[in-house]
mmCIF file of the C-alpha atoms, coordinates in Angstrom:
data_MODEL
# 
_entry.id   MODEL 
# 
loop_
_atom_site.group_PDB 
_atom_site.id 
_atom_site.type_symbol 
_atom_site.label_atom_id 
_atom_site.label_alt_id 
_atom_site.label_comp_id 
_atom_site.label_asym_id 
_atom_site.label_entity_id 
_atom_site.label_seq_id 
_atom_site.pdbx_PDB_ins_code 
_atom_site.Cartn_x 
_atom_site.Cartn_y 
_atom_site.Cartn_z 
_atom_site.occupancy 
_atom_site.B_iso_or_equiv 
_atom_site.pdbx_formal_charge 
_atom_site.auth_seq_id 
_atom_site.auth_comp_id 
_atom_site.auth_asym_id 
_atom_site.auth_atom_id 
_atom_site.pdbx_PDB_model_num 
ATOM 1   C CA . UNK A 1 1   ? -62.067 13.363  103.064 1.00 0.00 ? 1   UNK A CA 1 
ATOM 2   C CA . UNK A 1 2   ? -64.180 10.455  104.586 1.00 0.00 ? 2   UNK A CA 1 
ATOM 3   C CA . UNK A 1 3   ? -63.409 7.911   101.726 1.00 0.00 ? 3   UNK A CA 1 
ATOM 4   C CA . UNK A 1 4   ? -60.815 5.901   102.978 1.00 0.00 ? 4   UNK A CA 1 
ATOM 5   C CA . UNK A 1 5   ? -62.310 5.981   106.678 1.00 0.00 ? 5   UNK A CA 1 
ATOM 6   C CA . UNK A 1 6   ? -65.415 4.780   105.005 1.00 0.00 ? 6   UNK A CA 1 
ATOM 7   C CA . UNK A 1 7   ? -63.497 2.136   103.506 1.00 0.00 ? 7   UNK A CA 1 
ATOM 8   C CA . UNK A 1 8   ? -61.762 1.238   106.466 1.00 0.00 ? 8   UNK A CA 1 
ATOM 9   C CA . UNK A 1 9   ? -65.024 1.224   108.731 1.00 0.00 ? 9   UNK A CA 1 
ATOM 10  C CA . UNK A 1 10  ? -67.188 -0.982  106.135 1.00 0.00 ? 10  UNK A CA 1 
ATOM 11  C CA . UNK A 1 11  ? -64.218 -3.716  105.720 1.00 0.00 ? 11  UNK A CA 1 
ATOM 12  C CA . UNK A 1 12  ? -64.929 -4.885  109.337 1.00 0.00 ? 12  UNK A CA 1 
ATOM 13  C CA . UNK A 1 13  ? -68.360 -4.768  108.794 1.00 0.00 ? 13  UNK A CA 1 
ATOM 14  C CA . UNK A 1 14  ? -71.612 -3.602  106.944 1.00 0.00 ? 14  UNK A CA 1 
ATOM 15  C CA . UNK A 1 15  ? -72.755 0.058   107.728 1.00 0.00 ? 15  UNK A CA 1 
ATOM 16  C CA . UNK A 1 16  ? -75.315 2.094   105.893 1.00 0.00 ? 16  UNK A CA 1 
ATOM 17  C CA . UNK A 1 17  ? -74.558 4.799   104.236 1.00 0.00 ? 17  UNK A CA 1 
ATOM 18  C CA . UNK A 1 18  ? -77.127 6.811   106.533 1.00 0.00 ? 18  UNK A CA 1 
ATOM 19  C CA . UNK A 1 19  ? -74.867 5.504   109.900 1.00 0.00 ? 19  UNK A CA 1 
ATOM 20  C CA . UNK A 1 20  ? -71.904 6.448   108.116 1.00 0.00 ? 20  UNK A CA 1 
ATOM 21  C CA . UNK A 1 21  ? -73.231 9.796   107.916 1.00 0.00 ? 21  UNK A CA 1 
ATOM 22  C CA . UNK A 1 22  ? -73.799 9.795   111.672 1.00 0.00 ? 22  UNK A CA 1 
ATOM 23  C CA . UNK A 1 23  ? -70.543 8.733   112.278 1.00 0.00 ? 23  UNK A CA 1 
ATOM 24  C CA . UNK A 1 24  ? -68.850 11.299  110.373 1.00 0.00 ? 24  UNK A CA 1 
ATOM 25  C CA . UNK A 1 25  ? -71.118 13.936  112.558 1.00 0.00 ? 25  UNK A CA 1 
ATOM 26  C CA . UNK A 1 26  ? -68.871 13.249  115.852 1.00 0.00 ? 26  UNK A CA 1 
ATOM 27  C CA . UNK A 1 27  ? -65.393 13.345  114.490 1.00 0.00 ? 27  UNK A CA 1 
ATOM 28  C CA . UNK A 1 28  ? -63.047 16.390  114.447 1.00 0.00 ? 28  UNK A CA 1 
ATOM 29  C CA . UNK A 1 29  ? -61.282 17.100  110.952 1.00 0.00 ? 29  UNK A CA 1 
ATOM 30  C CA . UNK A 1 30  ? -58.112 18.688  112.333 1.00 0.00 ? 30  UNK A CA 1 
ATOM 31  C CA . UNK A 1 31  ? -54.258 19.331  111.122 1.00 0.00 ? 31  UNK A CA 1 
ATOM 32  C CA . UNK A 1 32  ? -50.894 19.854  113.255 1.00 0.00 ? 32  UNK A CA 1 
ATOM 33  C CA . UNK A 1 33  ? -47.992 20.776  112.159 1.00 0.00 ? 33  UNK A CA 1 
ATOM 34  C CA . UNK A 1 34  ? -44.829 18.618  112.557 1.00 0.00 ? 34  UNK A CA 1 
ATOM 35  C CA . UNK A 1 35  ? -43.263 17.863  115.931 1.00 0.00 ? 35  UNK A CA 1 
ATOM 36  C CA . UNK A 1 36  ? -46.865 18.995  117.721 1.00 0.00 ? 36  UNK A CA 1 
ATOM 37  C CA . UNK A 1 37  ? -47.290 16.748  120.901 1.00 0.00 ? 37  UNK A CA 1 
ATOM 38  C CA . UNK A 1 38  ? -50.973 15.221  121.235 1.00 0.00 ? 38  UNK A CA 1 
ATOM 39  C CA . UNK A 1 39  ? -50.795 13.945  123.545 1.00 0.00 ? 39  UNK A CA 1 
ATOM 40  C CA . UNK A 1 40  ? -48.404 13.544  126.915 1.00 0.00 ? 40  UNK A CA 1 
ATOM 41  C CA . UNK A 1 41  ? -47.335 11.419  129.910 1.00 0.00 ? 41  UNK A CA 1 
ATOM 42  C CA . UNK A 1 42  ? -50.078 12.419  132.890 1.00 0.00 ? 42  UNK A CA 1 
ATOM 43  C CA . UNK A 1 43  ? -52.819 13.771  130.600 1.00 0.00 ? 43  UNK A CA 1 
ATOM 44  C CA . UNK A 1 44  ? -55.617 11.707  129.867 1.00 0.00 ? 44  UNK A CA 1 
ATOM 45  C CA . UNK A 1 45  ? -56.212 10.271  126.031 1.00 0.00 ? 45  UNK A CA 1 
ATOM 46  C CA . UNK A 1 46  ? -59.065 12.103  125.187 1.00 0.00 ? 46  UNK A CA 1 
ATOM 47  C CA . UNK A 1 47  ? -58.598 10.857  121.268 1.00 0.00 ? 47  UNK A CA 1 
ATOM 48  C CA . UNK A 1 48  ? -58.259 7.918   118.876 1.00 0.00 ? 48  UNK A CA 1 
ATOM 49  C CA . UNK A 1 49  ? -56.961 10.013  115.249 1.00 0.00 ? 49  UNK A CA 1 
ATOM 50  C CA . UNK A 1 50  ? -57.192 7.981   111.845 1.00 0.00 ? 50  UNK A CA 1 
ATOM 51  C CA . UNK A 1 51  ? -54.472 9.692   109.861 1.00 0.00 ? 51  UNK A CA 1 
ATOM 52  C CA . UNK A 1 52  ? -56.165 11.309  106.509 1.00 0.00 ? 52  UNK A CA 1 
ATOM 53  C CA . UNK A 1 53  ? -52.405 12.057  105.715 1.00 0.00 ? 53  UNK A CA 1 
ATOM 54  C CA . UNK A 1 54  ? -48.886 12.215  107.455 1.00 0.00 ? 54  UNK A CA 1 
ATOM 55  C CA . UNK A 1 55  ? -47.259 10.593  109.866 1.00 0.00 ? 55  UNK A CA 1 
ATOM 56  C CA . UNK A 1 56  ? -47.419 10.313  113.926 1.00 0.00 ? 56  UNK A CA 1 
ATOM 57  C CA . UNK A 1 57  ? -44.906 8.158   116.695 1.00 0.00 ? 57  UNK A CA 1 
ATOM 58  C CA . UNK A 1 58  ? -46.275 7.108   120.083 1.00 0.00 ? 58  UNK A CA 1 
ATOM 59  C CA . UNK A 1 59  ? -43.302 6.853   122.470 1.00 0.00 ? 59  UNK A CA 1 
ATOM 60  C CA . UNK A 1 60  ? -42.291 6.861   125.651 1.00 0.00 ? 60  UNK A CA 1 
ATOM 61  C CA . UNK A 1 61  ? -38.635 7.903   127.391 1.00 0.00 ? 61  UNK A CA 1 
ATOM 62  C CA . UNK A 1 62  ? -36.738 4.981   129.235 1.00 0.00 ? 62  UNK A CA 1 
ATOM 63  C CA . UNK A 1 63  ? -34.981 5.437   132.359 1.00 0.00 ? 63  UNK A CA 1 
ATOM 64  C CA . UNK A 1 64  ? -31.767 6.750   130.491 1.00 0.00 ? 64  UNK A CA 1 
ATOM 65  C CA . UNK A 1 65  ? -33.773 9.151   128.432 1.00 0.00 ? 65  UNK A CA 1 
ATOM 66  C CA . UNK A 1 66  ? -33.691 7.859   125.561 1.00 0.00 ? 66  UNK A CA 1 
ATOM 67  C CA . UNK A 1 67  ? -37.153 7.516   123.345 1.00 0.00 ? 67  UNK A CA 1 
ATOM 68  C CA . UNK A 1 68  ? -38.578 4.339   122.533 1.00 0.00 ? 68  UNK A CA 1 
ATOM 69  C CA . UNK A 1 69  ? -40.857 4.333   119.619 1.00 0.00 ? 69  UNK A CA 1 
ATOM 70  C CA . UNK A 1 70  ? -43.692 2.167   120.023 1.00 0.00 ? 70  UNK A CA 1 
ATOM 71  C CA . UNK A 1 71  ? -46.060 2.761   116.934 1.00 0.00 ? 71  UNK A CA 1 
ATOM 72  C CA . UNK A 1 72  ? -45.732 4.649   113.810 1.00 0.00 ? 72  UNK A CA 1 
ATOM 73  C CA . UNK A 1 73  ? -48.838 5.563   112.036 1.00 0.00 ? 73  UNK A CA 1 
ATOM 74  C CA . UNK A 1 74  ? -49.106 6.570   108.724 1.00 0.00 ? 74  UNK A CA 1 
ATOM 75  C CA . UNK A 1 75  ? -52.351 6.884   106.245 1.00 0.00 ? 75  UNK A CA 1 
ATOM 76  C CA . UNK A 1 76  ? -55.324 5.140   106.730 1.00 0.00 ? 76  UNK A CA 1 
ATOM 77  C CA . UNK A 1 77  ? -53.893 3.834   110.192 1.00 0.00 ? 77  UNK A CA 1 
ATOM 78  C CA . UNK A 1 78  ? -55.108 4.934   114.177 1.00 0.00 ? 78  UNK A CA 1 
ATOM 79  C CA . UNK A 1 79  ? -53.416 5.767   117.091 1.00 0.00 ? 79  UNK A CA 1 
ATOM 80  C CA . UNK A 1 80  ? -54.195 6.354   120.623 1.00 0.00 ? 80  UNK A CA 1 
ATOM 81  C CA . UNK A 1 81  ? -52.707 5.357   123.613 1.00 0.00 ? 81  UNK A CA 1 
ATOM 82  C CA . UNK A 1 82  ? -55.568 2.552   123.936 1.00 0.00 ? 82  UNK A CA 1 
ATOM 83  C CA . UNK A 1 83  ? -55.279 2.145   127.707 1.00 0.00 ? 83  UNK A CA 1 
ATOM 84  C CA . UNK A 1 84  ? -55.333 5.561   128.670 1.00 0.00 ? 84  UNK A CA 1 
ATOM 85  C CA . UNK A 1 85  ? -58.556 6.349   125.906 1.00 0.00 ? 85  UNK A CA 1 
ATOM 86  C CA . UNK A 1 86  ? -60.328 3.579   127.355 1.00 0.00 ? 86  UNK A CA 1 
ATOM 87  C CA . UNK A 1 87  ? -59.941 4.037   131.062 1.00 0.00 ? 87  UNK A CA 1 
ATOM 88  C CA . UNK A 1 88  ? -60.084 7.982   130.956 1.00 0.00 ? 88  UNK A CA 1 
ATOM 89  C CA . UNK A 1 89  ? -57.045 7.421   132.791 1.00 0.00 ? 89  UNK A CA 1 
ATOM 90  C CA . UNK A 1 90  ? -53.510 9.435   132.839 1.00 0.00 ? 90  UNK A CA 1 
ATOM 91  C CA . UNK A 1 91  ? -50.933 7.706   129.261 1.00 0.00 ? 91  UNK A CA 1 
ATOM 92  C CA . UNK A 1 92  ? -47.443 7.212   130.063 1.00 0.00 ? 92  UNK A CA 1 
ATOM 93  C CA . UNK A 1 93  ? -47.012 7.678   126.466 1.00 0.00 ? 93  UNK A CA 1 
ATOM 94  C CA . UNK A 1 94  ? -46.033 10.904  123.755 1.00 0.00 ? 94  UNK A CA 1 
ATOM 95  C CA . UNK A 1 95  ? -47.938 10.681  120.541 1.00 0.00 ? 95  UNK A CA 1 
ATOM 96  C CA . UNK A 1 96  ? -46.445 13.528  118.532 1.00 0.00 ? 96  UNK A CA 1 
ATOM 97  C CA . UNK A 1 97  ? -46.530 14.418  114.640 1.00 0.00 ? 97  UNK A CA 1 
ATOM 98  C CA . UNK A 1 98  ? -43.531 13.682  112.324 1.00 0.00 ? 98  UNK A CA 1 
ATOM 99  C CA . UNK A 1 99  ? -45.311 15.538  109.100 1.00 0.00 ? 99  UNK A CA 1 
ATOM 100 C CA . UNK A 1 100 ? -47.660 17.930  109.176 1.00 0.00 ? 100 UNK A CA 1 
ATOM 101 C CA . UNK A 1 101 ? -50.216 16.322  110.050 1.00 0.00 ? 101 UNK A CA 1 
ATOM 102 C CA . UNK A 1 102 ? -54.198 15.889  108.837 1.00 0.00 ? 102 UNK A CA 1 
ATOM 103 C CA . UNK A 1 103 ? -56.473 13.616  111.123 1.00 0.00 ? 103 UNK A CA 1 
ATOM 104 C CA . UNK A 1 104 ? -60.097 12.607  112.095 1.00 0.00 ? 104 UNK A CA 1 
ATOM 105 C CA . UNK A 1 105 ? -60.564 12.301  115.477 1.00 0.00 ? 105 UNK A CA 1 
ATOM 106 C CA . UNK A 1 106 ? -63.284 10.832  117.549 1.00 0.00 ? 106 UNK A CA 1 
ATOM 107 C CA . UNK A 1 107 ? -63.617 11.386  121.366 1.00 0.00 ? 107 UNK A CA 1 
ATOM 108 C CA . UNK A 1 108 ? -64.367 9.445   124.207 1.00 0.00 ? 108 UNK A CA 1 
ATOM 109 C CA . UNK A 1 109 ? -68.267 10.334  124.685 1.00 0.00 ? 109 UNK A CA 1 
ATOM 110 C CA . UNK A 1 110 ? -68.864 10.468  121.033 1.00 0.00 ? 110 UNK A CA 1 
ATOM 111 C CA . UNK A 1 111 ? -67.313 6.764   120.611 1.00 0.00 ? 111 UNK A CA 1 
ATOM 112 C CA . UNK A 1 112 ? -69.396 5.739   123.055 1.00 0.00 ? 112 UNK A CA 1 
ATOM 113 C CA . UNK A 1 113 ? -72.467 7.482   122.057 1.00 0.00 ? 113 UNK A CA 1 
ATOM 114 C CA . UNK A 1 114 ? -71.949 6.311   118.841 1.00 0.00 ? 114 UNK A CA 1 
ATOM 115 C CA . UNK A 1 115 ? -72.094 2.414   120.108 1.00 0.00 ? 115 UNK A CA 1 
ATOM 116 C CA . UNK A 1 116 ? -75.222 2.946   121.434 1.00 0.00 ? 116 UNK A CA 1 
ATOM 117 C CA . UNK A 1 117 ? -76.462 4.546   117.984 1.00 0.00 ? 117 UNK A CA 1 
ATOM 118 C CA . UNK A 1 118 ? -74.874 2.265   115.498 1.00 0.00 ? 118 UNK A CA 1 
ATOM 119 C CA . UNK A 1 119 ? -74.561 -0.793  118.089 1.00 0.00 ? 119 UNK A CA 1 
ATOM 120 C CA . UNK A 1 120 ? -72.435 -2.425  114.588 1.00 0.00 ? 120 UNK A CA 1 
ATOM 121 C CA . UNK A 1 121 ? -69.841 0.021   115.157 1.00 0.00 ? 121 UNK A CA 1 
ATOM 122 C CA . UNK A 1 122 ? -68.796 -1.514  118.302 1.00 0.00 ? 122 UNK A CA 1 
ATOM 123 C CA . UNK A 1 123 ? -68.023 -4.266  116.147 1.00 0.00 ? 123 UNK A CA 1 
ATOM 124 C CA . UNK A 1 124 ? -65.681 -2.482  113.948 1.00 0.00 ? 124 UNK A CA 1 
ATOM 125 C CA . UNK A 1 125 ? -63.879 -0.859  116.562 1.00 0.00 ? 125 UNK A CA 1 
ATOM 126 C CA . UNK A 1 126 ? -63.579 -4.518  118.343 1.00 0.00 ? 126 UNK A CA 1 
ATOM 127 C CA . UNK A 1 127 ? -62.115 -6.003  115.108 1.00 0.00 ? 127 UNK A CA 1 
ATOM 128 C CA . UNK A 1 128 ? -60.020 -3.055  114.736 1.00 0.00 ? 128 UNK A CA 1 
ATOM 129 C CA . UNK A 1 129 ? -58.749 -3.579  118.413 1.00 0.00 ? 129 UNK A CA 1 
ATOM 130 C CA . UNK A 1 130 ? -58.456 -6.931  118.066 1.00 0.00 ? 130 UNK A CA 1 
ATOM 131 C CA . UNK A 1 131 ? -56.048 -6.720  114.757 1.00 0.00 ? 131 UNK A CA 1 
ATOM 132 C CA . UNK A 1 132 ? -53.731 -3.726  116.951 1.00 0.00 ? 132 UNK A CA 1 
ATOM 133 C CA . UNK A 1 133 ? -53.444 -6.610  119.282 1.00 0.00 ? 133 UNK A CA 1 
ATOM 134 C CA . UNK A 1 134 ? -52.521 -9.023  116.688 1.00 0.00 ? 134 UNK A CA 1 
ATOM 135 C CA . UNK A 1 135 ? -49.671 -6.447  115.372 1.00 0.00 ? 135 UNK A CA 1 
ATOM 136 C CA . UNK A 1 136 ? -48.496 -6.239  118.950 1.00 0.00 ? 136 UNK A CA 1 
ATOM 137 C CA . UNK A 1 137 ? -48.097 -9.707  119.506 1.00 0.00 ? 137 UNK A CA 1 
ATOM 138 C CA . UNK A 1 138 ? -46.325 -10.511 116.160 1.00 0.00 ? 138 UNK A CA 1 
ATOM 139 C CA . UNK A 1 139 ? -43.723 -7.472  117.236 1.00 0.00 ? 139 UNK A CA 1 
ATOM 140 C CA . UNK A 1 140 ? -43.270 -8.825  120.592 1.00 0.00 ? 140 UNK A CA 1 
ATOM 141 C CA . UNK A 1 141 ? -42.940 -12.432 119.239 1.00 0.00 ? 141 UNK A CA 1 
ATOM 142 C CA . UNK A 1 142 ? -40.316 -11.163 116.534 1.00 0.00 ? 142 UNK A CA 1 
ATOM 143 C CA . UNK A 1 143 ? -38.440 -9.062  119.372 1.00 0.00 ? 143 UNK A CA 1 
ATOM 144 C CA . UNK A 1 144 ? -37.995 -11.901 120.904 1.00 0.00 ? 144 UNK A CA 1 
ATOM 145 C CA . UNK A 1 145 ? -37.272 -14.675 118.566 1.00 0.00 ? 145 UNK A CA 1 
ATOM 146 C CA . UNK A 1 146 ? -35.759 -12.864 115.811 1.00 0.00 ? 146 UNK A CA 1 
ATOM 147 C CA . UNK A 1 147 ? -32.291 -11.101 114.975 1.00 0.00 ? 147 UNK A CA 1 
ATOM 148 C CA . UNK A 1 148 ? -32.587 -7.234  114.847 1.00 0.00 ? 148 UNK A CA 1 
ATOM 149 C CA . UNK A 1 149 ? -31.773 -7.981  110.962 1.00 0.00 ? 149 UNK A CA 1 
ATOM 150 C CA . UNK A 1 150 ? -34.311 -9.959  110.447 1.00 0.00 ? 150 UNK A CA 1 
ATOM 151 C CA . UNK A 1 151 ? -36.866 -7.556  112.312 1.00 0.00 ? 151 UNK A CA 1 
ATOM 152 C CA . UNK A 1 152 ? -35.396 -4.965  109.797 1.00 0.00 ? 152 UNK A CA 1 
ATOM 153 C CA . UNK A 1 153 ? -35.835 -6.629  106.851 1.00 0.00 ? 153 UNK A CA 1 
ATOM 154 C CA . UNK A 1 154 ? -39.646 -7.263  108.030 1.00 0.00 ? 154 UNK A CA 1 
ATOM 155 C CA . UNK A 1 155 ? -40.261 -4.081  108.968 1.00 0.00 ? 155 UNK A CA 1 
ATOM 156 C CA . UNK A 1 156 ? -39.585 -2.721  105.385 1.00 0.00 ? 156 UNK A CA 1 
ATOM 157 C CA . UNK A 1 157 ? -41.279 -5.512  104.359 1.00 0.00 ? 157 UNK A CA 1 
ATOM 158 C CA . UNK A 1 158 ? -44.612 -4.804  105.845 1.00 0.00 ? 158 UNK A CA 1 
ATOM 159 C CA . UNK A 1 159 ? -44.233 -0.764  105.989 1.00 0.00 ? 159 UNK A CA 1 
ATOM 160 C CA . UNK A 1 160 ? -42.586 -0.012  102.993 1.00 0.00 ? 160 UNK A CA 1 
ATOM 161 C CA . UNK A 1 161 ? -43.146 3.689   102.965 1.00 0.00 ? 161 UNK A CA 1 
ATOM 162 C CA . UNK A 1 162 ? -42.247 4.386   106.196 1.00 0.00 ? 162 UNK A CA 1 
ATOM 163 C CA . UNK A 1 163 ? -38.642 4.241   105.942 1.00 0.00 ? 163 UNK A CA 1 
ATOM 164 C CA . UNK A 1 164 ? -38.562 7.517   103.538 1.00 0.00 ? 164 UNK A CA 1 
ATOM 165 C CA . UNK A 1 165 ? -40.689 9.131   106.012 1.00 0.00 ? 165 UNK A CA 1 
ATOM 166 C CA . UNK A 1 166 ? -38.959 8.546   109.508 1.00 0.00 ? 166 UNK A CA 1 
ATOM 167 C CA . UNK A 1 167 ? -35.109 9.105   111.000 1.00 0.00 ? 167 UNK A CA 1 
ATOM 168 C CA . UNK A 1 168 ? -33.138 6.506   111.038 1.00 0.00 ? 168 UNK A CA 1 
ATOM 169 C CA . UNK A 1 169 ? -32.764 6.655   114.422 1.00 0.00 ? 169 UNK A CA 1 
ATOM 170 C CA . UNK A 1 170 ? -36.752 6.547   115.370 1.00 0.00 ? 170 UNK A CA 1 
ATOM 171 C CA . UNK A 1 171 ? -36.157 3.103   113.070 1.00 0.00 ? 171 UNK A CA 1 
ATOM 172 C CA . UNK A 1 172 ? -33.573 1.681   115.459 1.00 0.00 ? 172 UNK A CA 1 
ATOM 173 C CA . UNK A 1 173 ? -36.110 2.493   118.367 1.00 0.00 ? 173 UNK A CA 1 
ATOM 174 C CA . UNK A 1 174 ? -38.527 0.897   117.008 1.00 0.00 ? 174 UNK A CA 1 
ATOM 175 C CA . UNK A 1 175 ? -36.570 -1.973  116.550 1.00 0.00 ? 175 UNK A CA 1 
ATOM 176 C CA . UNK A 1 176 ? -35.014 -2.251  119.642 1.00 0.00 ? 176 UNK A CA 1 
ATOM 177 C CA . UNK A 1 177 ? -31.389 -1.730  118.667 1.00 0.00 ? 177 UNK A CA 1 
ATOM 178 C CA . UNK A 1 178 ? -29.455 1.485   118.263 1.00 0.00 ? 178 UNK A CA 1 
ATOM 179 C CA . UNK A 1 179 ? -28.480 3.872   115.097 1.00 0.00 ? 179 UNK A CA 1 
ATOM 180 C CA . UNK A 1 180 ? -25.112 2.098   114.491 1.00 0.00 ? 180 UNK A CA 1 
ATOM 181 C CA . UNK A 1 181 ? -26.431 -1.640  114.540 1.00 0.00 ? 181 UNK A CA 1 
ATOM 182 C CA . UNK A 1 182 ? -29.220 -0.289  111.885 1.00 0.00 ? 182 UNK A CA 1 
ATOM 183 C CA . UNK A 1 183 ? -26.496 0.984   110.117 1.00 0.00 ? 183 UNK A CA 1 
ATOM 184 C CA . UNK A 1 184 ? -24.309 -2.112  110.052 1.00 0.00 ? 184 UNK A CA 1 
ATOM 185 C CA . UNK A 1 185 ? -27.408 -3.820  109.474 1.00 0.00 ? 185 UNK A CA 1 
ATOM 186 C CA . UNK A 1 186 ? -28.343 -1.961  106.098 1.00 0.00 ? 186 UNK A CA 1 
ATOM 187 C CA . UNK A 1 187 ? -24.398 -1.875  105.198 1.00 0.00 ? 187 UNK A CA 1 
ATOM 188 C CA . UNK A 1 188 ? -24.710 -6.044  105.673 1.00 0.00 ? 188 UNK A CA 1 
ATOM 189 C CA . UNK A 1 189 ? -27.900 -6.502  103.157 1.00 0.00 ? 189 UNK A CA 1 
ATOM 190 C CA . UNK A 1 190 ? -26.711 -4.196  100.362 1.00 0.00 ? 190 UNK A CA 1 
ATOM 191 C CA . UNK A 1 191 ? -23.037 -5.992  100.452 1.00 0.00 ? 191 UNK A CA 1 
ATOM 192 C CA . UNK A 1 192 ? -25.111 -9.476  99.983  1.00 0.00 ? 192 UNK A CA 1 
ATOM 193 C CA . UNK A 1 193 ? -27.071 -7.937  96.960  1.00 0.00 ? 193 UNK A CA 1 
# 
């Protein structure tokens, strides 16, 4: 169960096998089914979840009520609503299961308890922070700069699995443009093949 976390922890940075052990002391092995809501708008974030298998959405519902997907997370990926973890303050944000769902969580104390045990792991979790941003940035920039077919073609590029896994329609969210554009879209590139 801790393999790939292990892996994922020591690729930012060197960690014993003895502080490894101490890290897998404060997280929670836990599984949802699909469709279970982790979190919601006005609680606090009291998690960050690596997913040991399935697949998770953080969202939030615009003004018209319609959801806007802003992460998908599948294996060997985290997700939190970073601002609300970090800040023990009240998300904005739905993080809810697509699949059933298996995760390792870690909690706000034991994070921090766990910095001042293993002061590398603040380190890892900086780097890993630090490359969320990047991912941010580059969707933002390509949001704005690029045609929604080009975003698609990206997106399926970098996450190939994901579209097997996730509606259609969570897709267009995602992407910023609705079902019937991603379906024109997809209609477009096969009639080019």
């Amino acid at each position: 169960m801790f393999q790939e976390i292990d892996r994922h922890i020591s690729s930012c940075a060197p960690i014993s096998q003895d502080e490894l052990e101490i890290f897998h002391s404060r997280l929670k092995h836990k599984f949802f089914k699909r469709k279970t809501q982790l979190l919601q708008p006005g609680e606090v974030c009291k998690f960050e979840a690596y997913i040991v298998k399935g697949c998770v959405k953080k969202y939030y519902i615009d003004q018209n009520g319609d959801e806007v997907i802003l992460q998908f997370a599948v294996e060997d990926w985290w997700i939190s609503d970073i601002g609300s973890f970090s800040e023990q303050k009240p998300s904005n944000l739905f993080i809810e299961t697509l699949e059933d769902t298996e995760v390792l969580l870690i909690d706000f104390e034991s994070k921090q308890s766990l910095f001042r045990d293993i002061p590398q792991l603040e380190r890892v979790f900086r780097l890993m922070l630090l490359r969320a941003y990047s991912v941010l940035e580059s969707r933002f920039y390509a949001t704005v700069a690029h045609p929604a077919e080009s975003r698609y073609l990206q997106f399926i590029e970098k996450y190939p699995n994901i579209p097997q896994r996730v509606p259609q329609q969570q897709i267009a969210s995602y992407l910023g443009i609705t079902p019937e554009s991603l379906s024109r879209i997809k209609a477009h590139i096969i009639k080019k093949k």
